[in-house]
Backbone and ligand atoms as CSV (ligand in chain L), in Angstrom:
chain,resi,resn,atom,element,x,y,z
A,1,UNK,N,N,-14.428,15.589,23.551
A,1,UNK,CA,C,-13.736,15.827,22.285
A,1,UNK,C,C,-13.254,14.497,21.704
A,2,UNK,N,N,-13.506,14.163,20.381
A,2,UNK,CA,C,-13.031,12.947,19.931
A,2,UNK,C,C,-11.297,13.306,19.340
A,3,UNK,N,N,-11.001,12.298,19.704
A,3,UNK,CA,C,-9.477,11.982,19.670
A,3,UNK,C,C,-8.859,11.073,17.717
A,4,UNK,N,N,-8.379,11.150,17.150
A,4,UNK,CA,C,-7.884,10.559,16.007
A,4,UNK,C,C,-6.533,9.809,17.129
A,5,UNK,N,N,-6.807,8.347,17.332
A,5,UNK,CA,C,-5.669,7.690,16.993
A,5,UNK,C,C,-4.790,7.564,15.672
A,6,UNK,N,N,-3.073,7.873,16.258
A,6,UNK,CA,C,-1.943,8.046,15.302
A,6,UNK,C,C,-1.847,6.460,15.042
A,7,UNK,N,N,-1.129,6.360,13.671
A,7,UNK,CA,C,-0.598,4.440,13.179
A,7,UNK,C,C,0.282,4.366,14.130
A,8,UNK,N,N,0.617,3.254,14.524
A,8,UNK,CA,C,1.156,3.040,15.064
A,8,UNK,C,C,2.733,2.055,14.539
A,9,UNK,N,N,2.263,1.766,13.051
A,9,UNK,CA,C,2.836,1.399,11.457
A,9,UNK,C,C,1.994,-0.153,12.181
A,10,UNK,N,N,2.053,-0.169,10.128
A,10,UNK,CA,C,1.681,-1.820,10.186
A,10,UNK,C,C,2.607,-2.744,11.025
A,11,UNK,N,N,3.558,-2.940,10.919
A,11,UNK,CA,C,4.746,-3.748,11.320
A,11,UNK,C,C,4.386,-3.785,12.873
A,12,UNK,N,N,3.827,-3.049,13.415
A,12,UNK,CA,C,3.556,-2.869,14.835
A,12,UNK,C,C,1.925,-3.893,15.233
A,13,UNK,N,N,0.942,-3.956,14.278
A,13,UNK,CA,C,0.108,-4.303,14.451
A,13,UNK,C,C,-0.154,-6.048,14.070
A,14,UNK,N,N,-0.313,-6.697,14.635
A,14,UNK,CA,C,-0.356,-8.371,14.154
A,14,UNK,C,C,1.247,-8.456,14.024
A,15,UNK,N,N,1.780,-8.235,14.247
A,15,UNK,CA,C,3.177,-8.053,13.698
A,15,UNK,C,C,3.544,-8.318,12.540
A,16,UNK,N,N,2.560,-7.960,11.723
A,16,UNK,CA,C,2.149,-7.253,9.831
A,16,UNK,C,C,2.159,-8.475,9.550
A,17,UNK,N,N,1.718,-9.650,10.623
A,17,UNK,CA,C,0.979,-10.803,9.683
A,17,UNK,C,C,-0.524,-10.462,9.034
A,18,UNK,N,N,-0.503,-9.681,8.020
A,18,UNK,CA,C,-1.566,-8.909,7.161
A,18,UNK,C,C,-1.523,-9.091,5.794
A,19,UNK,N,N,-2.543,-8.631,5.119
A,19,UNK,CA,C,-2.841,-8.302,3.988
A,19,UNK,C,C,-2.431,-6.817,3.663
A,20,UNK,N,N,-2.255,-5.894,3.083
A,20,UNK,CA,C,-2.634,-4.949,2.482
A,20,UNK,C,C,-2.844,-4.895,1.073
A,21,UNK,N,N,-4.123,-4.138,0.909
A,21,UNK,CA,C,-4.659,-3.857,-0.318
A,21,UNK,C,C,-4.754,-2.261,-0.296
A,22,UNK,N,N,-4.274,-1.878,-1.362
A,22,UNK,CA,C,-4.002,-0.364,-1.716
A,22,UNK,C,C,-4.134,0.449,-3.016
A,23,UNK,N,N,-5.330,1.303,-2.625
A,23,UNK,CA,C,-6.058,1.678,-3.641
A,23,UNK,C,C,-5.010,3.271,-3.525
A,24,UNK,N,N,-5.115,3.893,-4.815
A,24,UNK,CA,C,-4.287,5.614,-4.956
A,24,UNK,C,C,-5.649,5.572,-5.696
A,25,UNK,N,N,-6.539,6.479,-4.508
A,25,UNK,CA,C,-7.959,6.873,-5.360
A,25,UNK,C,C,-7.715,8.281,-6.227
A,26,UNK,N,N,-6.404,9.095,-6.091
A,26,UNK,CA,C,-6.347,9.942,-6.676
A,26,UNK,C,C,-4.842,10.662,-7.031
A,27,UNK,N,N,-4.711,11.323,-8.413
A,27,UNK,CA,C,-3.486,12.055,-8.294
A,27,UNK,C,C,-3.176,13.150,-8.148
A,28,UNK,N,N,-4.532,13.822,-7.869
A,28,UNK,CA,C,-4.461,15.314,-6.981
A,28,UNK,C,C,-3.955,15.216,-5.876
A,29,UNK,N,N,-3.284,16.646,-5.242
A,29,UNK,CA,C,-2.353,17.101,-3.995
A,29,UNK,C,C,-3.049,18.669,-3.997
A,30,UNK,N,N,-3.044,18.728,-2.676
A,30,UNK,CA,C,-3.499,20.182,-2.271
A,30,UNK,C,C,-2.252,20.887,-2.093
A,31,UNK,N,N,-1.025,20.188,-1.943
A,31,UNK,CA,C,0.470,20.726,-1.677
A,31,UNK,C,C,1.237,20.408,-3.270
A,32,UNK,N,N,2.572,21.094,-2.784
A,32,UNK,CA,C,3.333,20.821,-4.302
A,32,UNK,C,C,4.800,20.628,-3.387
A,33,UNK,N,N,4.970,19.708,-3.015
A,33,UNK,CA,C,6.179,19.263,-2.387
A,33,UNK,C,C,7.076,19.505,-3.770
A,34,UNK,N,N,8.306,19.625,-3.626
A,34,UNK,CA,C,9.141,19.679,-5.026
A,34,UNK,C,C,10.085,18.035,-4.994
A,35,UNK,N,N,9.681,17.701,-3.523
A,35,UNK,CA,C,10.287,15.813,-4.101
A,35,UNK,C,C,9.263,15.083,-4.095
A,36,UNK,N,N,7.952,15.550,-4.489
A,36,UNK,CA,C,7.038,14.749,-4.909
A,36,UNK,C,C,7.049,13.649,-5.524
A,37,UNK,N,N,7.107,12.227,-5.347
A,37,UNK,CA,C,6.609,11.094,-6.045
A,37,UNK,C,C,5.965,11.299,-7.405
A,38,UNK,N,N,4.489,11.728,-6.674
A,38,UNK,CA,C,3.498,11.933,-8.113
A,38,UNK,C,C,3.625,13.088,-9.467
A,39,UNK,N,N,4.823,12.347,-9.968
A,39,UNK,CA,C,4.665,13.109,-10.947
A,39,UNK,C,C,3.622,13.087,-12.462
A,40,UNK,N,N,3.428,14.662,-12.303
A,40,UNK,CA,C,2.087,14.864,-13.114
A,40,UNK,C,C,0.649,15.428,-12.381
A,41,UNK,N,N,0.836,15.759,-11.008
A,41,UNK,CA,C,-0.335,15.791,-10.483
A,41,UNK,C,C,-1.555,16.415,-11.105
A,42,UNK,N,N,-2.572,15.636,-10.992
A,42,UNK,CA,C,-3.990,16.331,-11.474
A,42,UNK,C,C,-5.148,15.679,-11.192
A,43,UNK,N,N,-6.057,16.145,-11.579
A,43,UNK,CA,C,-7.506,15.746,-10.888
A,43,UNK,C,C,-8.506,15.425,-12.006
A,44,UNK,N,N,-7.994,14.294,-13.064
A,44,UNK,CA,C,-8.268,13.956,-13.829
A,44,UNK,C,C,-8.337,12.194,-13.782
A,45,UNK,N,N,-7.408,12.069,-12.925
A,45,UNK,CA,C,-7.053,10.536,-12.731
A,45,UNK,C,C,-7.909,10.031,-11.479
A,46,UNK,N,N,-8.789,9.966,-11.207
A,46,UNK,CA,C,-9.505,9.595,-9.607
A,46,UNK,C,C,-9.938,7.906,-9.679
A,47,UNK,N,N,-10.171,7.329,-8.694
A,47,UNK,CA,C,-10.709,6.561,-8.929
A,47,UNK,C,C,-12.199,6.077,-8.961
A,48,UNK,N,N,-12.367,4.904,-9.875
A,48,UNK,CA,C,-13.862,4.791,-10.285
A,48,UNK,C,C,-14.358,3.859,-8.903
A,49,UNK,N,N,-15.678,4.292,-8.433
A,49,UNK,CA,C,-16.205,3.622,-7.738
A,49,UNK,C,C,-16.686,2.258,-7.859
A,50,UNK,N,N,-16.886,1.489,-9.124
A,50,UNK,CA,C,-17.277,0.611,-9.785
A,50,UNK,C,C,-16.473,-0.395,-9.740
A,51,UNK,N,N,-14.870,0.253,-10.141
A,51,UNK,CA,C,-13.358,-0.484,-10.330
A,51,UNK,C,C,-13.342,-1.348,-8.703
A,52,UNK,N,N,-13.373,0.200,-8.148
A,52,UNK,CA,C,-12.774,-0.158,-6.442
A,52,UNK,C,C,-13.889,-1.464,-6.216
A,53,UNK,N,N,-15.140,-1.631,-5.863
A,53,UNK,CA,C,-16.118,-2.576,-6.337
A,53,UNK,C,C,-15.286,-3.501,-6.378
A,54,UNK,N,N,-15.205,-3.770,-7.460
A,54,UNK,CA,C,-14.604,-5.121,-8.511
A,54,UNK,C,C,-13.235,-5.488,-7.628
A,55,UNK,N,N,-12.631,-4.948,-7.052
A,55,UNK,CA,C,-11.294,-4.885,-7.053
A,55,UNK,C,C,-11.730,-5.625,-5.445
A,56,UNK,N,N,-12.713,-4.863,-4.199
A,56,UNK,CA,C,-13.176,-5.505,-3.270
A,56,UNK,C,C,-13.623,-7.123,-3.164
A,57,UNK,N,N,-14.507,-6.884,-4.369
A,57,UNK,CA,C,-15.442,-8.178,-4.757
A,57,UNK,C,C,-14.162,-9.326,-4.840
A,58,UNK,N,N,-13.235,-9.468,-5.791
A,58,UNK,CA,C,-12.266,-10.130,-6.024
A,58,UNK,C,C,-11.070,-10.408,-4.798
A,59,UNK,N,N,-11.005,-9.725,-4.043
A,59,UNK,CA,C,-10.559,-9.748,-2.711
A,59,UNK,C,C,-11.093,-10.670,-1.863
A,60,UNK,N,N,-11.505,-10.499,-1.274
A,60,UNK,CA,C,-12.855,-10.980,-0.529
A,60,UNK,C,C,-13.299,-12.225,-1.166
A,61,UNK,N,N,-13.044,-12.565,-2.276
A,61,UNK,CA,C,-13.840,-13.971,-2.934
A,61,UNK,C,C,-12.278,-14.628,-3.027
A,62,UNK,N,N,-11.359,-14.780,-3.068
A,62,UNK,CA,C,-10.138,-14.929,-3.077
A,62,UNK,C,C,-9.645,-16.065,-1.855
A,63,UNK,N,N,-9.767,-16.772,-2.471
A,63,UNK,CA,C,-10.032,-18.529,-1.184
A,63,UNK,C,C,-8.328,-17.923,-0.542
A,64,UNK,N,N,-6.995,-18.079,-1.470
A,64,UNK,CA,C,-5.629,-18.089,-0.440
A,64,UNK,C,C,-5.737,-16.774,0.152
A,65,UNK,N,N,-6.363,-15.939,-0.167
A,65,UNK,CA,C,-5.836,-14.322,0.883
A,65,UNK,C,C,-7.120,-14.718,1.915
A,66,UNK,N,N,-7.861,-15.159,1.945
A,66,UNK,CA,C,-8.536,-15.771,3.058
A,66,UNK,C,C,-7.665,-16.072,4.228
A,67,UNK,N,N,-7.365,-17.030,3.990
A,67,UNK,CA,C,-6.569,-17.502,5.045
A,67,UNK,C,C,-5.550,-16.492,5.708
A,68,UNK,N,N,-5.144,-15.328,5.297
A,68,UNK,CA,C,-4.474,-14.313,6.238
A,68,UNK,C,C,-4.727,-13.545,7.223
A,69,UNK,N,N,-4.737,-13.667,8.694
A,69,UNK,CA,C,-5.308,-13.726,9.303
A,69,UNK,C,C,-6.072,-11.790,9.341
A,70,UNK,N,N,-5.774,-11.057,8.607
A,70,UNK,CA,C,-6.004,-9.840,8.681
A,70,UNK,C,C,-5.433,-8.489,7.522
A,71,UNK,N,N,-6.469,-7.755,7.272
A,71,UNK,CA,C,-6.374,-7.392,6.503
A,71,UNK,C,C,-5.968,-5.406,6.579
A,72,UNK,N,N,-5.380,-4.628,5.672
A,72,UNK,CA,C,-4.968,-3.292,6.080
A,72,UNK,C,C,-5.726,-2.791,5.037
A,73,UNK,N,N,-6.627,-2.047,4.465
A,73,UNK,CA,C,-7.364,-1.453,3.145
A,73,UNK,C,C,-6.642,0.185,3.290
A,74,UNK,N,N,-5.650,-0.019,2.447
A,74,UNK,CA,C,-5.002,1.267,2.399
A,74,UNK,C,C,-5.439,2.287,1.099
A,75,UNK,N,N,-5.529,3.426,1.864
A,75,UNK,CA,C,-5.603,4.720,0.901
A,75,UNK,C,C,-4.671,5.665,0.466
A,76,UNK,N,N,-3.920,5.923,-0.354
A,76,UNK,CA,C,-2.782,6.418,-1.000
A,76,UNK,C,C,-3.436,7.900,-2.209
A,77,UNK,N,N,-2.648,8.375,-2.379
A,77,UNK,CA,C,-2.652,9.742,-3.558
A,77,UNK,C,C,-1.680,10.082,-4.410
A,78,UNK,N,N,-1.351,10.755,-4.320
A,78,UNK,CA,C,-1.900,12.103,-4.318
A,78,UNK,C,C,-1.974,12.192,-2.325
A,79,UNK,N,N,-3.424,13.052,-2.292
A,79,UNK,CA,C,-3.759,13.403,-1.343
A,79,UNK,C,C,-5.139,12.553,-1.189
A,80,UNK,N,N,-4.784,11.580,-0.036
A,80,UNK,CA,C,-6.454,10.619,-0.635
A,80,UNK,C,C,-7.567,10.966,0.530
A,81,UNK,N,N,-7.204,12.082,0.819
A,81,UNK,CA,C,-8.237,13.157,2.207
A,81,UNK,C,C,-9.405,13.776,1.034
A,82,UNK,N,N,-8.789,14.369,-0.046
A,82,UNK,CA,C,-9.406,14.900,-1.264
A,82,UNK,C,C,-10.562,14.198,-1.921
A,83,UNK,N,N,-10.722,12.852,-1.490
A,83,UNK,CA,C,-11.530,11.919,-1.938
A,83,UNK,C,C,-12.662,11.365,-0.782
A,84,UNK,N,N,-12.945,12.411,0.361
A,84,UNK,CA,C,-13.275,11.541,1.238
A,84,UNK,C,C,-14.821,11.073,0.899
A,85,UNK,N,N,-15.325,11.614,0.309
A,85,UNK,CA,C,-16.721,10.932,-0.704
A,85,UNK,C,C,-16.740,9.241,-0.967
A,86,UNK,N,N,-15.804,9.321,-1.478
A,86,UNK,CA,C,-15.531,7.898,-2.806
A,86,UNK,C,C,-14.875,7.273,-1.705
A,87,UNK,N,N,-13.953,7.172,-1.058
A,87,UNK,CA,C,-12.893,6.497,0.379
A,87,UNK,C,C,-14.460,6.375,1.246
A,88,UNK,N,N,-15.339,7.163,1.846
A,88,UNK,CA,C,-16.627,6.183,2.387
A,88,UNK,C,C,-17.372,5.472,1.488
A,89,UNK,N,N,-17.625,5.983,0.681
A,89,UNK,CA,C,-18.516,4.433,0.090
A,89,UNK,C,C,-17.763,3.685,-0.116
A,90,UNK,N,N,-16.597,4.001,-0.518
A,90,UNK,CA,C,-16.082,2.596,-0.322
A,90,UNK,C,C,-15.585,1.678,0.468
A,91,UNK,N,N,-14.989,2.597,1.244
A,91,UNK,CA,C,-15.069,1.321,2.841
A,91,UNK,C,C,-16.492,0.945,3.499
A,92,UNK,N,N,-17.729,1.642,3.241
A,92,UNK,CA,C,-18.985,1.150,3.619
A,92,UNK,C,C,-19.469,-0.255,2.698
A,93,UNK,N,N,-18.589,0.113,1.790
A,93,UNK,CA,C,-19.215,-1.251,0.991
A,93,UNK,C,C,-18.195,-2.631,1.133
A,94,UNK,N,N,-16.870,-2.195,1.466
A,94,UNK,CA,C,-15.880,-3.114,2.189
A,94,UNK,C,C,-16.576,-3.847,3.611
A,95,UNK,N,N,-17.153,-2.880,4.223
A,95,UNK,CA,C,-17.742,-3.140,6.092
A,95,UNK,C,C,-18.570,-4.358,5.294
A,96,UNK,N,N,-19.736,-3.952,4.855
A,96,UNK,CA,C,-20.719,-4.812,3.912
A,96,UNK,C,C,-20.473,-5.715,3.476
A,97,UNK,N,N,-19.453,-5.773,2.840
A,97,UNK,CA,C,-19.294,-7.083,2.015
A,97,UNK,C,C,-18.809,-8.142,3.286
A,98,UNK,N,N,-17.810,-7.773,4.027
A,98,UNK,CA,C,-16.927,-8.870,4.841
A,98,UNK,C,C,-18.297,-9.282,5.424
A,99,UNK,N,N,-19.032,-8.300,5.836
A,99,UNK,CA,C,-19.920,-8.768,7.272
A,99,UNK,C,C,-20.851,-9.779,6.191
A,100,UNK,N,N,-21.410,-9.697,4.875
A,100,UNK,CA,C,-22.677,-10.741,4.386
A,100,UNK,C,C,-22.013,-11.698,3.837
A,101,UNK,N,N,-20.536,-11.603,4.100
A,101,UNK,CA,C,-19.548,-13.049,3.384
A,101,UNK,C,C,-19.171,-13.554,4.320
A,102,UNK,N,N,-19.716,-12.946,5.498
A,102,UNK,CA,C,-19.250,-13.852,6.504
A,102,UNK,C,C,-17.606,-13.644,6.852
A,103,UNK,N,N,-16.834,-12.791,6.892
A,103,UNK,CA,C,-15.451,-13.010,6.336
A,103,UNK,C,C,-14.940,-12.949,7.611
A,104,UNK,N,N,-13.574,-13.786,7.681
A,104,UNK,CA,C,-12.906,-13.916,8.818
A,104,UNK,C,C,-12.162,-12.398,9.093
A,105,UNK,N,N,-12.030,-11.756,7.604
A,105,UNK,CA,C,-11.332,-9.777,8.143
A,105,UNK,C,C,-12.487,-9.315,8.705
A,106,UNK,N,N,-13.895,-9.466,8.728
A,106,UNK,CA,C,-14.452,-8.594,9.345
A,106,UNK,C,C,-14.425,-7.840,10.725
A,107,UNK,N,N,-13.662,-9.313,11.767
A,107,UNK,CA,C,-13.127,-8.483,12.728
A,107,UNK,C,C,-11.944,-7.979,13.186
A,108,UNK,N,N,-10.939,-8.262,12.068
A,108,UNK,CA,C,-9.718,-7.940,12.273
A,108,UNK,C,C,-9.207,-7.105,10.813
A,109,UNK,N,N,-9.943,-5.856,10.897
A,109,UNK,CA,C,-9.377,-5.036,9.150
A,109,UNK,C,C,-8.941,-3.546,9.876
A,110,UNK,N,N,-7.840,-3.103,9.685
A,110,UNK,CA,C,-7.833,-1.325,9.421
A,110,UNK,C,C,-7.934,-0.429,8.184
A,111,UNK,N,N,-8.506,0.625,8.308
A,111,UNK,CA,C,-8.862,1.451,7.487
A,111,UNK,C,C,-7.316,2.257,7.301
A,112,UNK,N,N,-6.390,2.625,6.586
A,112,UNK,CA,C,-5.310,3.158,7.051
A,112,UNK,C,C,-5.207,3.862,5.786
A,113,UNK,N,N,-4.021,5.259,5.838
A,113,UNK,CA,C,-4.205,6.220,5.456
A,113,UNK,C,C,-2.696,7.144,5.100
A,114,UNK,N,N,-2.299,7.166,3.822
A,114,UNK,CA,C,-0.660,8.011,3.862
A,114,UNK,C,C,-1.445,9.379,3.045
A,115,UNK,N,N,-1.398,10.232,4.289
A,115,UNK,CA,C,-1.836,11.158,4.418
A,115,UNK,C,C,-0.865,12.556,4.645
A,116,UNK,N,N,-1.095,13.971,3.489
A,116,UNK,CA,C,-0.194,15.153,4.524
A,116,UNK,C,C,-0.863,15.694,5.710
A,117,UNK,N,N,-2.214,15.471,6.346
A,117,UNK,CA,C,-3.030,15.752,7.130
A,117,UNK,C,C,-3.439,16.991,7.469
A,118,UNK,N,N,-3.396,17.706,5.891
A,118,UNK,CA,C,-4.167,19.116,6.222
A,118,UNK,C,C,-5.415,18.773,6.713
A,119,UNK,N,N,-6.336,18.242,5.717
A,119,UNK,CA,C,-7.526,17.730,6.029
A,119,UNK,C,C,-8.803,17.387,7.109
A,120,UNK,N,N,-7.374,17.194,8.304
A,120,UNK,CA,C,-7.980,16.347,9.300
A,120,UNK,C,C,-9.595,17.159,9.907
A,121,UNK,N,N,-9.371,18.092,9.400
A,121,UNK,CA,C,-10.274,18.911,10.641
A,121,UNK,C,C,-11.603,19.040,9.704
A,122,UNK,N,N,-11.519,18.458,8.365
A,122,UNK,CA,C,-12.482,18.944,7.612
A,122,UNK,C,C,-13.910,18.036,7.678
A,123,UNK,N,N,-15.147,18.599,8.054
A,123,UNK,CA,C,-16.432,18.087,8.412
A,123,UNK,C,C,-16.465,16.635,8.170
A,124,UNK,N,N,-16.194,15.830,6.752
A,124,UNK,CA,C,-16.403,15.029,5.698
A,124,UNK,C,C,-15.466,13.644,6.581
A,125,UNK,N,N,-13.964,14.472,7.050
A,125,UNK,CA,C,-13.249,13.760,7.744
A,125,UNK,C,C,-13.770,13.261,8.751
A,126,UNK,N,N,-13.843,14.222,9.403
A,126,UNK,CA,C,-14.767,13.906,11.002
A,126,UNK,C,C,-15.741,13.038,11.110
A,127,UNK,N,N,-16.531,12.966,10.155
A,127,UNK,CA,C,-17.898,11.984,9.975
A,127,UNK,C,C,-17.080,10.636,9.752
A,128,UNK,N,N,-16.222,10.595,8.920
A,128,UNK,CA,C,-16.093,9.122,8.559
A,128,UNK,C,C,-15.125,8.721,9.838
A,129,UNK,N,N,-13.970,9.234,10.482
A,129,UNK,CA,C,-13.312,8.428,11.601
A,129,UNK,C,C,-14.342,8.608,12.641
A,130,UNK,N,N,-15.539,9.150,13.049
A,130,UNK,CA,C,-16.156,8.714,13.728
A,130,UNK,C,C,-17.489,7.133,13.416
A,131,UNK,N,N,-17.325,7.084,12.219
A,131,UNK,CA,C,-18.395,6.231,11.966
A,131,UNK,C,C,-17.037,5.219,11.670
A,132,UNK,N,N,-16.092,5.087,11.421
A,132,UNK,CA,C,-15.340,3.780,11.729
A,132,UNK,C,C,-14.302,3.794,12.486
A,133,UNK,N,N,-14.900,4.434,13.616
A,133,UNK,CA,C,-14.011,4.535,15.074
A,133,UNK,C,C,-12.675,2.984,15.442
A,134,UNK,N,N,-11.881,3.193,15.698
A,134,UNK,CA,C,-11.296,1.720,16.126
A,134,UNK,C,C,-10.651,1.300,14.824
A,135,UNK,N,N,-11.194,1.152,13.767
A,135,UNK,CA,C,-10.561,0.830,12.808
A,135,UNK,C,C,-9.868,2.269,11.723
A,136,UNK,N,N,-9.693,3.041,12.168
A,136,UNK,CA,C,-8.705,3.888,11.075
A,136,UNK,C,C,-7.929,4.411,11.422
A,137,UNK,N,N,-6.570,4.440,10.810
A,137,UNK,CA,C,-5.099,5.036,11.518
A,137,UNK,C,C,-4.724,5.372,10.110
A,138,UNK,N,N,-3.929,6.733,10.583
A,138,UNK,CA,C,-3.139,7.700,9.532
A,138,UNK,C,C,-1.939,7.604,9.843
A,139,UNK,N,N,-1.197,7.862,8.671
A,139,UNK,CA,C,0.385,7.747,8.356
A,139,UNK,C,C,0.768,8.574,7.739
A,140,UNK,N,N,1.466,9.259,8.612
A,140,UNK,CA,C,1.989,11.003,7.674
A,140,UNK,C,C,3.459,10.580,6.273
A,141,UNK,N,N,2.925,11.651,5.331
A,141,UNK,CA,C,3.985,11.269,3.997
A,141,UNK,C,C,4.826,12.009,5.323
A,142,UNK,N,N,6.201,11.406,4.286
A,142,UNK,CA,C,7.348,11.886,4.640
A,142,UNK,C,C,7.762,13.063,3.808
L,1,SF4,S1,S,1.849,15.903,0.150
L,1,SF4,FE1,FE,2.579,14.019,-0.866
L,1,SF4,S2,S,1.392,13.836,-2.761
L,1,SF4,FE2,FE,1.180,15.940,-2.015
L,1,SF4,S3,S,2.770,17.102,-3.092
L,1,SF4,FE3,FE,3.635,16.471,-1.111
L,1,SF4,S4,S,4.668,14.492,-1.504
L,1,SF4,FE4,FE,3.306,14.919,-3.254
């Protein structure tokens, strides 16, 4: 049976001598917390695959965030389980890029995740923490 390692929080890891970069690929919620943050929720606002792109590309080409020894590519919402389509290609194209740039995050990046973790069990999920085993940790909203 495969196991989901819990975060363990950034602050715990490198001892958050890190980067984070943090995409909210969406402002849909499958829940309606009533102290919700996102106010306005809907599924109109997602993010563009193209943007995220650009937003990688510029990262990654970025001579001073170079030099940090490690990087966190965070996913935020809404509910960003709802997106797990667009969240793999786009960390497949994150894996990609570090590895043909040669990049010093390629061996030191997490995939990380503020998540309500209905989700977890859903097929789409399963495929992607197994195909980036080691690198992805979830962080339950509060
Ligand atoms: S799970 Fe998070 S995003 Fe969704 S309604 Fe609750 S607080 Fe808002």
């Amino acid at each position: 049976m495969n196991s989901v390692r819990m975060s363990t929080g950034l602050e715990q890891w490198r001892d958050g001598d890190l980067v984070t970069i943090t995409f909210c690929v969406t402002q849909e919620c499958n829940f309606a917390c009533t102290y919700c943050y996102m106010v306005g929720k809907n599924n109109n606002h997602i993010m563009n695959y193209e943007m995220a792109k650009q937003i990688v590309d510029f990262v990654l080409n970025n001579e001073f965030l170079k030099t940090m020894p490690a990087v966190a590519w965070d996913f935020i919402g809404g509910e960003p389980l709802l997106e797990m389509e667009l969240i793999d290609k786009i960390c497949d194209y994150i894996v990609l890029k570090m590895y043909s740039l040669n990049h010093p995050w390629f061996k030191h990046y997490r995939f990380t995740f503020s998540t309500n973790g209905s989700l977890y069990g859903s097929e789409l999920v399963r495929q992607y923490i197994n195909k980036h085993k080691g690198h992805v940790y979830f962080g339950r909203k509060r």
